[in-house]
C-alpha positions in Angstrom: 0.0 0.0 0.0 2.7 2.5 1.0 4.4 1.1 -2.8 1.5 2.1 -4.0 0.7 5.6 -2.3 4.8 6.5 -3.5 4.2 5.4 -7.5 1.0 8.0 -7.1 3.1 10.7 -5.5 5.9 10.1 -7.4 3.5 10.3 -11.2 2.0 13.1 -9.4 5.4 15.1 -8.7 6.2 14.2 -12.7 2.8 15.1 -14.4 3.5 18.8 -12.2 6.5 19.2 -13.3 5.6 18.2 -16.9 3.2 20.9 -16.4 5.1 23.4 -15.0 7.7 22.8 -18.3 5.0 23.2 -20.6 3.9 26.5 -18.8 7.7 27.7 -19.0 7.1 27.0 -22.8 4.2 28.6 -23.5 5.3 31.8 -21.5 8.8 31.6 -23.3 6.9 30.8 -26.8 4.3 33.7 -26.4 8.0 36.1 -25.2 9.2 35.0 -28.6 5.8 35.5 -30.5 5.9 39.4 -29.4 9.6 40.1 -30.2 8.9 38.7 -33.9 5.7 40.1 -33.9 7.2 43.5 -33.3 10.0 43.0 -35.9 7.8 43.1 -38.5 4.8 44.7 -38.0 6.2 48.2 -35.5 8.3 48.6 -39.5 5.4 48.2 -41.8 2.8 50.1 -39.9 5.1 52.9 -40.2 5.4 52.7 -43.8 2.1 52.1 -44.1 1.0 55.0 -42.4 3.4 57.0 -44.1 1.9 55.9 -47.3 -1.4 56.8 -46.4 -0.1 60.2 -45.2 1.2 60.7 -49.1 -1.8 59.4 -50.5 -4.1 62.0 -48.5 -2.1 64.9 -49.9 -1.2 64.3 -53.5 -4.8 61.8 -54.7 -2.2 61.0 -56.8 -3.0 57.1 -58.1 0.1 55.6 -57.6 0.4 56.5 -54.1 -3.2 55.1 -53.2 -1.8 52.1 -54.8 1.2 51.8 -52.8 -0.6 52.3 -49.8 -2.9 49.6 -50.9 -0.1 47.4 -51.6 1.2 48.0 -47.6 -2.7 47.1 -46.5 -2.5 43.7 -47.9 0.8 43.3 -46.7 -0.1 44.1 -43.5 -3.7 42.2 -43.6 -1.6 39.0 -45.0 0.7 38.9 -42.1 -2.3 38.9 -39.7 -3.7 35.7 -41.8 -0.8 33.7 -40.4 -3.2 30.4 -39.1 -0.2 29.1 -36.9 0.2 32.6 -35.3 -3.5 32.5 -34.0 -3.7 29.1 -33.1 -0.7 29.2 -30.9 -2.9 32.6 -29.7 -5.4 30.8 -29.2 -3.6 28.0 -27.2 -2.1 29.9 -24.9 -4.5 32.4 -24.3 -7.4 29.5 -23.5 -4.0 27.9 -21.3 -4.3 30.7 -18.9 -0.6 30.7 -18.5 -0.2 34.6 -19.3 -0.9 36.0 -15.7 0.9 39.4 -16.1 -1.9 42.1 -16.3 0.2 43.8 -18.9 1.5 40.5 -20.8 -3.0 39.7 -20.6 -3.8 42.6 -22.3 -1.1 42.1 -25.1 -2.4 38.5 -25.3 -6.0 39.6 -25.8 -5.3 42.6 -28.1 -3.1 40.5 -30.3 -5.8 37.4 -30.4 -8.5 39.8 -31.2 -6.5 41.5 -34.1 -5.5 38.3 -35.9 -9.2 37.2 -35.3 -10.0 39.9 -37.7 -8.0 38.5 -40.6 -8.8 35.1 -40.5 -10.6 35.3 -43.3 -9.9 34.0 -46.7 -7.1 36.1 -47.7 -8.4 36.4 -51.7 -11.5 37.7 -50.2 -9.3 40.1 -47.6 -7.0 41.2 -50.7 -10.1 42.0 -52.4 -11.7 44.3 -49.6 -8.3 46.5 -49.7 -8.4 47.0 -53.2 -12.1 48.5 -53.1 -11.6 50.6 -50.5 -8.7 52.0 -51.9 -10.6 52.5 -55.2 -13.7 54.2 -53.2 -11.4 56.1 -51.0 -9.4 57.7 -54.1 -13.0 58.6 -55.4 -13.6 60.5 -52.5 -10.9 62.1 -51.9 -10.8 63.9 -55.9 -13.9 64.0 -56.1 -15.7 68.0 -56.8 -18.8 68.8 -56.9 -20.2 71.2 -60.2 -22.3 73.7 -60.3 -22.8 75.5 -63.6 -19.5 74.5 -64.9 -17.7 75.2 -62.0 -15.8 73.1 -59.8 -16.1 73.2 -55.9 -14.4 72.1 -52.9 -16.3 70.6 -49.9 -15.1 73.9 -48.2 -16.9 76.0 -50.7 -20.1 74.2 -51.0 -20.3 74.5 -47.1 -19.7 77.8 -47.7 -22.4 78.2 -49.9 -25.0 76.4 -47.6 -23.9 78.2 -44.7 -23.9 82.1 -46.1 -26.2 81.7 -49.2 -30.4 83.1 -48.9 -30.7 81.9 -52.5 -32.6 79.2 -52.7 -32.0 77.7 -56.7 -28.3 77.9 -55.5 -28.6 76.5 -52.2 -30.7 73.4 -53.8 -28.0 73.2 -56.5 -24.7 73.5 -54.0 -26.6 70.0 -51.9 -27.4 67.9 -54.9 -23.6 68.7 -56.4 -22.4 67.6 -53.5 -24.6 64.3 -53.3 -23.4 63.5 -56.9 -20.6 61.5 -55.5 -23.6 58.9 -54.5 -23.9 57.5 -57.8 -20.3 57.5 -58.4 -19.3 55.3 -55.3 -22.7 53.8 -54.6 -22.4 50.6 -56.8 -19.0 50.0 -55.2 -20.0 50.5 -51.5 -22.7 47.8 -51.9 -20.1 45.4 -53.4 -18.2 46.3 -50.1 -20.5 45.9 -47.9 -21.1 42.6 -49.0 -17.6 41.3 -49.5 -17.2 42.6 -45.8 -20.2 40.7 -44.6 -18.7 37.3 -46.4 -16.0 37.8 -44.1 -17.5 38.5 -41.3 -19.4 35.5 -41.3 -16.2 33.1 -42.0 -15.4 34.3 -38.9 -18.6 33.3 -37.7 -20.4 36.8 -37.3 -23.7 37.2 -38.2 -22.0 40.3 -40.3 -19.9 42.7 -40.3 -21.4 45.2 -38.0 -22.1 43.4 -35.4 -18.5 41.9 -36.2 -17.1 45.1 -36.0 -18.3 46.0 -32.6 -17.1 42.5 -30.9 -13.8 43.1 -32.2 -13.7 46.6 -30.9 -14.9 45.0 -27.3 -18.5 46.5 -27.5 -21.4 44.5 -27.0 -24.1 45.2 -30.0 -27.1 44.8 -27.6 -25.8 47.1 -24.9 -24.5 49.5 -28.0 -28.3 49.2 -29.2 -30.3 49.5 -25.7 -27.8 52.8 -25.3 -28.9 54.6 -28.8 -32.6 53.7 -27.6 -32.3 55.4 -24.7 -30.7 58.1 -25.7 -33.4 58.2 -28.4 -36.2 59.1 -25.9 -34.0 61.3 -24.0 -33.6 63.8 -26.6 -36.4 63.2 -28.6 -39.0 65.5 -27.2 -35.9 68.6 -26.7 -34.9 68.2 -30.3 -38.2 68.7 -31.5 -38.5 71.6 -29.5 -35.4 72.8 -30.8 -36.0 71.7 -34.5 -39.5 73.6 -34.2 -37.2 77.0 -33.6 -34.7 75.9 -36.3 -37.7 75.7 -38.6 -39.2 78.9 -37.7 -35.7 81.1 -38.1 -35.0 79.6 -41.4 -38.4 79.8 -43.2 -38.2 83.9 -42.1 -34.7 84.0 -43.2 -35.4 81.7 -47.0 -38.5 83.9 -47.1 -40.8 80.5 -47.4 -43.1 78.8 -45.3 -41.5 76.3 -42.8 -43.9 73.6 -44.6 -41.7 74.5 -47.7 -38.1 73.6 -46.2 -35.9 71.6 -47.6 -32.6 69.7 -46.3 -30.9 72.0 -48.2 -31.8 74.8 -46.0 -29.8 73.6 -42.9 -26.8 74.8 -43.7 -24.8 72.2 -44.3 -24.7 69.1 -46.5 -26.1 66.7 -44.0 -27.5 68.8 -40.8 -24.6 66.8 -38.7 -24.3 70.7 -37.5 -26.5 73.3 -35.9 -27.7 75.7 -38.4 -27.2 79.3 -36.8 -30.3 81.0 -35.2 -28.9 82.4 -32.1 -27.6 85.7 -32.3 -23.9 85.4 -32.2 -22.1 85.0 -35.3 -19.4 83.4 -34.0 -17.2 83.2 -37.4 -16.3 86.8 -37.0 -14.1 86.3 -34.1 -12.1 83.7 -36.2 -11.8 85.5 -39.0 -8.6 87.6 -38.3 -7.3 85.1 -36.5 -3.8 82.3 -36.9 -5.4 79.4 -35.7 -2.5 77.5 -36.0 -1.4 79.8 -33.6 -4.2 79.8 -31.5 -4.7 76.3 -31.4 -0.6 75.7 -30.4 -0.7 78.7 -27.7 -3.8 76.8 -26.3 -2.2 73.5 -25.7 1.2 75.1 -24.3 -1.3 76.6 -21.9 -2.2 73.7 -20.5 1.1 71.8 -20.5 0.5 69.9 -23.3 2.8 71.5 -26.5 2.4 70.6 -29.8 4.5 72.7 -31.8 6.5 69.2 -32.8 3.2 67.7 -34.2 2.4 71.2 -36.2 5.7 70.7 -37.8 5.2 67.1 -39.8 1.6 68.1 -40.2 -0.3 69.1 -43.1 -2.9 71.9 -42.4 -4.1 73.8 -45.7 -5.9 73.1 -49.4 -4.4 71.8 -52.1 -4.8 70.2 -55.4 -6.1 66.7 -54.9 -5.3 66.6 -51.4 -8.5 64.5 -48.9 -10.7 67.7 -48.2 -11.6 66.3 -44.8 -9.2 66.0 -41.5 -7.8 63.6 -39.5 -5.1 62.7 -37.4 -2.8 60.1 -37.6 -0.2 57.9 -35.5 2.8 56.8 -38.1 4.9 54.9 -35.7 3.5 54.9 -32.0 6.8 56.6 -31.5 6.0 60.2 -31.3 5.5 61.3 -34.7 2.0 62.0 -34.8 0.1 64.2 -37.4 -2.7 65.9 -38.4 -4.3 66.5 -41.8 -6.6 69.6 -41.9 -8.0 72.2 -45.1 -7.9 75.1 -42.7 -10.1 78.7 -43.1 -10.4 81.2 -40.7 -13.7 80.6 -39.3 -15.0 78.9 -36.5 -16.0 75.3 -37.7 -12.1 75.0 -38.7 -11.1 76.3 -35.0 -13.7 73.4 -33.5 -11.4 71.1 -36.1 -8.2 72.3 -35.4 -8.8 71.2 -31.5 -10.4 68.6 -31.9 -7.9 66.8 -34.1 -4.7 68.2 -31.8 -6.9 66.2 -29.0 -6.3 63.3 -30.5 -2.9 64.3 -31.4 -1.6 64.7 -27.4 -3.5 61.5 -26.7 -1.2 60.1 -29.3 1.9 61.8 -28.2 1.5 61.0 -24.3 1.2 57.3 -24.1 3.2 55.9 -22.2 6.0 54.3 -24.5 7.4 52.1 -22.0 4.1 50.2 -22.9 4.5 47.2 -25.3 4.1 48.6 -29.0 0.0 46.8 -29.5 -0.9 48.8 -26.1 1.0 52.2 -27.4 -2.9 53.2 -28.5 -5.8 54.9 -27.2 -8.1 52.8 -24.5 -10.7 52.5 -27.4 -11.7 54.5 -30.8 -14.1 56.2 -28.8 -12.3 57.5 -25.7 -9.7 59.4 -27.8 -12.9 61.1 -30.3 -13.3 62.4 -26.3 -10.8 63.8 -26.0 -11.0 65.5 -29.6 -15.2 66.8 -28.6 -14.2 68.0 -24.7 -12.0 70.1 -26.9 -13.5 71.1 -29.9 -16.7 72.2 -27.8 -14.0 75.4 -26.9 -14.4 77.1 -29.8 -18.0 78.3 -28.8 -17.1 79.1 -25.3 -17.0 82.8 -25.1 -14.7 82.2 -22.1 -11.8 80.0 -23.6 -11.7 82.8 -26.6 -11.3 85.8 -24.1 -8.3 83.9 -23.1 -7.0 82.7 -26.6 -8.4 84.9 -29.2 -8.8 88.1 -26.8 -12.6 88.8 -26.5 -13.3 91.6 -24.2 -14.9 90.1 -21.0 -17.9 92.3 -21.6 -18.1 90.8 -24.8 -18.0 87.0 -23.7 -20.4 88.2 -21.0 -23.0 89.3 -24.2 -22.7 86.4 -26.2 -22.9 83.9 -23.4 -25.9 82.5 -23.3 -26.3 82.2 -27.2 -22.8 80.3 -27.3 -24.2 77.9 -24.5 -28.1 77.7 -26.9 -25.4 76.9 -29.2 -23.3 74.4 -28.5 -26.8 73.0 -27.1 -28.1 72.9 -30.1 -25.1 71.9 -31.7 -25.0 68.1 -29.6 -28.9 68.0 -30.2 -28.5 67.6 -34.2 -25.5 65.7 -33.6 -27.2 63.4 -31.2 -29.9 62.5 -33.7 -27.5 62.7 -37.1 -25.5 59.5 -35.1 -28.6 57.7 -34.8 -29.0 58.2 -38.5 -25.5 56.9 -39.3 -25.4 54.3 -36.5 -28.9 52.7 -37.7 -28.1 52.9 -40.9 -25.5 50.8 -40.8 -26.7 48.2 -38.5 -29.2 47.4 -40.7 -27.3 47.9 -44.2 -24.9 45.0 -43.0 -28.3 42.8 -42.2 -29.6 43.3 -45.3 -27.6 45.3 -47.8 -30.6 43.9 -50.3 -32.7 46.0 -49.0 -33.7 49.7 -50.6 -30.9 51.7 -49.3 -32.3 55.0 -51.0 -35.5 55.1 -49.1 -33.9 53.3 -46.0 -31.9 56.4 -45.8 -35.0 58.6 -45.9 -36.8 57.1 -43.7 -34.5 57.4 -40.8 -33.6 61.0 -41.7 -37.3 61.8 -41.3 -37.5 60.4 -38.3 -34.6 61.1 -36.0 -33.6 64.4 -37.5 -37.2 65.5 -38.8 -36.6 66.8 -42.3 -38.2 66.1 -45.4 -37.3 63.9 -48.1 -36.8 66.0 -51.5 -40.3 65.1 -53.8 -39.5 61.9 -55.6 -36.2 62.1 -54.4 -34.5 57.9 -55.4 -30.6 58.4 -55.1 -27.8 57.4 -53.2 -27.6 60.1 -50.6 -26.4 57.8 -48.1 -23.1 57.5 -50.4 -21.9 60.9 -49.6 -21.3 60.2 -46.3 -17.3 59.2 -47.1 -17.7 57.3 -43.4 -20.0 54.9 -44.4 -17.3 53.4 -47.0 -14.0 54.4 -45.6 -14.5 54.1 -41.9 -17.3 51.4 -41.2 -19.3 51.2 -38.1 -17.7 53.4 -36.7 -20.1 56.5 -36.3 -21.6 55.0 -33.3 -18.3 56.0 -31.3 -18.6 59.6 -31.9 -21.5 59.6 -29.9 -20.2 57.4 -26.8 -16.8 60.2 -27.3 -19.3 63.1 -26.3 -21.3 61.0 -23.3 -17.3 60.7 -21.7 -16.5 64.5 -23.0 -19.0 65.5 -20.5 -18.4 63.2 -17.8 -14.6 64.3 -18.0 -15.4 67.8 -18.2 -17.2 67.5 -14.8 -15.0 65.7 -13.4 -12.3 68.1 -14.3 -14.6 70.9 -12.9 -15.0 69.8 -9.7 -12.3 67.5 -9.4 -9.3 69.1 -11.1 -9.4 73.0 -11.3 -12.3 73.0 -8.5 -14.3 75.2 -10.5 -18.1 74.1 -10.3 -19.7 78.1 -9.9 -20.7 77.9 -13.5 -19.5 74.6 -15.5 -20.3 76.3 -18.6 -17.3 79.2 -18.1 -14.4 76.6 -17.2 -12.3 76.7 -20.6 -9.0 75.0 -18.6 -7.3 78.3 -20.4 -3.8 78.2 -18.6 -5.0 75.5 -16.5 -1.6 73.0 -16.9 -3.3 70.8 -14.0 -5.8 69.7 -16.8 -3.0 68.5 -18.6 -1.2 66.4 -16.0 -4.5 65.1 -15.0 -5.3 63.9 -19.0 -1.4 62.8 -19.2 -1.9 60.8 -16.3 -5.2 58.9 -16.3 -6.1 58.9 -20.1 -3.1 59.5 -22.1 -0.5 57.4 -20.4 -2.4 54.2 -19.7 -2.8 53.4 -23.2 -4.3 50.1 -24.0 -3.1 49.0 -20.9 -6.7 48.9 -19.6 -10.3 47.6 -21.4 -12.0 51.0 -21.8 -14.2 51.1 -18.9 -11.6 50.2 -16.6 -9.8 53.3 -17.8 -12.6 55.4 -17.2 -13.6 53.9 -14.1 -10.4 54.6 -13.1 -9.7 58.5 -14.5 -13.2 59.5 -13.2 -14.3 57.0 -10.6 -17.1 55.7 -12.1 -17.6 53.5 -15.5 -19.4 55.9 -18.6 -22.4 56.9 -18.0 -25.2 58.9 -20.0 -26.1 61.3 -16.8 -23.5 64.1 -17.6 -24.2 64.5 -20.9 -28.2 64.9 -20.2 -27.4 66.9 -17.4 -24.9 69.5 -19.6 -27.4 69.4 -22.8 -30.4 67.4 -22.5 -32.6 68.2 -19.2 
């Protein structure tokens, strides 16, 4: 019997230590998985990037196609079937008990996820969206013969009272639909064959597993913030209508989507009385926007430097900011004019640009990005709201303090307003989609209508069967995605009261704190956003920068109730 008890022990000790070697293994395997992972990928996503970067300024062809070339390569290396498996094995082993080493792990299973995929059908993808995104980016509209930027046919729908040209300027503009239309369908359908080799329903509800968001919670979120806007936007939309039927000179029953100043009413038409481009009109806001950020201790004269900030020929008309090596060389792409929507841009693409520049880069290079898509478009909105706070441009574009004091409250009705038509214009986009991927069969024209009819309350053009949803450039170049803006301006609000009463200790009047020469703003961002990375899932981060998880209260509190 004791013969016996010893041969168990003794089997015991060797199956442990058998065990114990094949933990060693896996940890030293997973080790050498990062260092070649890093080897080859940290390189080409700087090219990559880099290509993009050329591509967005010249729309030259054979720069889209190199930076095509470096998606596939970059897809195709993700493809790799032994890389995931050996993912897969080890993270499912449960061997990986470093927090940091865990997030890597997950991060790096859930990226190769992605691209398992047939890779014909992944090459395929990349080569469409290169197509579609070159269409975009040269594409002008025409109006009588004459060419026009996206700049100038906001410009038109923003100053014009003539209504033949205002309806011309918006269906110029939507003339890209046809041209890219055929191709996003194709898209969306390629993206949904992949989606479900994967074993995804499709691609949006893909899309948001991948990016750690669960559909149904995403969903129950938009619903409720649905009814909580509802009945204050059509109070709101009710004024809108009245102030521009008195200023088109036409019935409100008569107004068109072309009346709302801009080519998608994503943005508050102006009916308060502050016209708040004529403070920017004078003004550097290069300038402006770097003094800002040096006041607050985070500088960004090194990020102006690489960046590319005004129109030229061929060059993407929109703005963005990108991250070419996780290194520090961080950019931003903007078509700059002196007026107050470009200011709003301007900060809010320099947000994401320090977010960028200030994580930590001791992390590993997979966690050297932002929590989640949506916490750095925070950052970019809990900025970009500055521009129409009178208070912040007494500071930085030198308003007299009687003057802020004037303008006040329609600067508040504004930026109100402002989140109110932005609110329902993501339920548009976010909707949209969801139910494009489901059933991209379906009439997309009158889809499209529908929803614009009833979250934003305008009316559909008489007899009106085009595209329109095609000249939304997000819808093919940045899928499923739209959603995030709106969580970015829930956790814009509940930073900015954190920071109010937490941070500057400043809660007399939440609406005048600008953080103007507040560098304490900075080191608290630096600290608890920036720095962390991807170190933490997304809620964890906020949970830990604010001290609760994101919630929908500050937002309803600062624009809603």
């Amino acid at each position: 019997m004791k013969l016996l008890k010893k041969i168990i022990l003794a089997s015991g000790l060797v199956f442990m230590l058998a065990c114990n070697q094949d933990e060693t293994k896996m940890r030293a395997d997973f080790k050498k998985f990062i260092f070649e992972y890093d080897s080859v990928i940290v390189p080409l996503s700087k090219e990559m990037n880099l290509a993009q970067w050329s591509a967005s300024i010249s729309g030259k062809t054979e720069d889209y196609e190199r930076y095509a070339l470096l998606k596939k390569k970059y897809a195709m290396f993700h493809t790799n079937r032994d890389a995931f498996k050996l993912l897969e094995k080890i993270k499912a082993s449960g061997v990986i008990t470093d927090s940091i080493e865990q997030r890597q792990l997950q991060v790096l299973y859930l990226t190769y996820l992605s691209f398992q995929a047939d890779t014909n059908l992944q090459k395929e993808i990349i080569e469409l969206e290169n197509k579609i995104e070159q269409k975009y980016s040269t594409f002008r509209a025409v109006i009588n013969d004459s060419s026009y930027t996206d700049n100038e046919i906001e410009h038109i729908l923003k100053n014009s009272t003539d209504n033949t040209l205002l309806q011309a300027a918006w269906e110029a503009h939507k003339r890209i639909g046809p041209v890219v239309s055929a191709d996003i369908i194709s898209l969306v359908k390629k993206r949904n064959t992949l989606a479900r080799q994967l074993g995804f329903a499709n691609f949006h509800e893909m899309s948001l597993k991948l990016n750690d968001q669960d559909p149904n919670e995403i969903e129950k979120l938009f619903d409720e913030l649905d009814k909580l806007t509802f009945e204050s936007f059509a109070k709101v939309k009710s004024e809108i209508d009245q102030f521009l039927a008195k200023r088109y000179k036409i019935n409100p029953d008569q107004l068109m989507p072309w009346h709302y100043q801009n080519r998608f009413f994503q943005e508050a038409p102006e009916i308060y009385p502050v016209d708040l481009d004529k403070y920017y009109k004078n003004q550097n806001l290069e300038k402006v926007t770097s003094q800002f950020y040096q006041s607050i201790g985070l500088p960004i004269d090194d990020l102006l430097a690489k960046s590319d900030l005004y129109e030229k020929p061929g060059k993407n008309q929109h703005a963005f900011c990108t991250d070419i090596d996780n290194e520090g060389d961080v950019r931003v792409l903007c078509n700059i004019k002196p007026n107050e929507q470009w200011m709003n841009t301007m900060l809010h693409e320099f947000g994401h640009a320090v977010y960028d520049k200030y994580i930590d880069r001791q992390l590993p290079f997979v966690l050297r990005q932002p929590a989640h898509i949506f916490t750095t478009e925070a950052i970019a909105m809990l900025f970009g709201r500055l521009s129409k706070n009178p208070y912040w441009m007494t500071e930085a574009i030198g308003l007299s303090k009687q003057e802020a004091k004037v303008i006040s409250e329609s600067c508040y009705n504004t930026l109100r307003l402002e989140q109110l038509v932005f609110s329902r214009w993501s339920q548009v986009m976010y909707r949209f989609e969801k139910s494009m991927y489901e059933n991209p069969d379906q009439d997309l024209n009158a889809l499209w209508w529908k929803l614009v009819e009833k979250y934003q309350m305008l009316k559909k053009p008489f007899n009106r069967n085009e595209p329109d949803w095609a000249s939304k450039i997000h819808i093919a170049t940045v899928p499923c995605y739209y959603h995030n803006y709106l969580l970015g301006e829930l956790l814009a609000s509940q930073l900015h009261y954190y920071i109010c009463y937490h941070v500057v200790n400043d809660t007399t009047d939440i609406r005048r704190v600008s953080y103007y020469n507040h560098p304490e703003v900075g080191k608290f961002l630096q600290e608890k956003v920036f720095k962390p990375g991807m170190r933490y899932q997304w809620n964890e981060m906020i949970e830990k920068a604010t001290g609760e998880k994101l919630s929908v209260k500050y937002y309803a509190r600062q624009f809603v109730k």
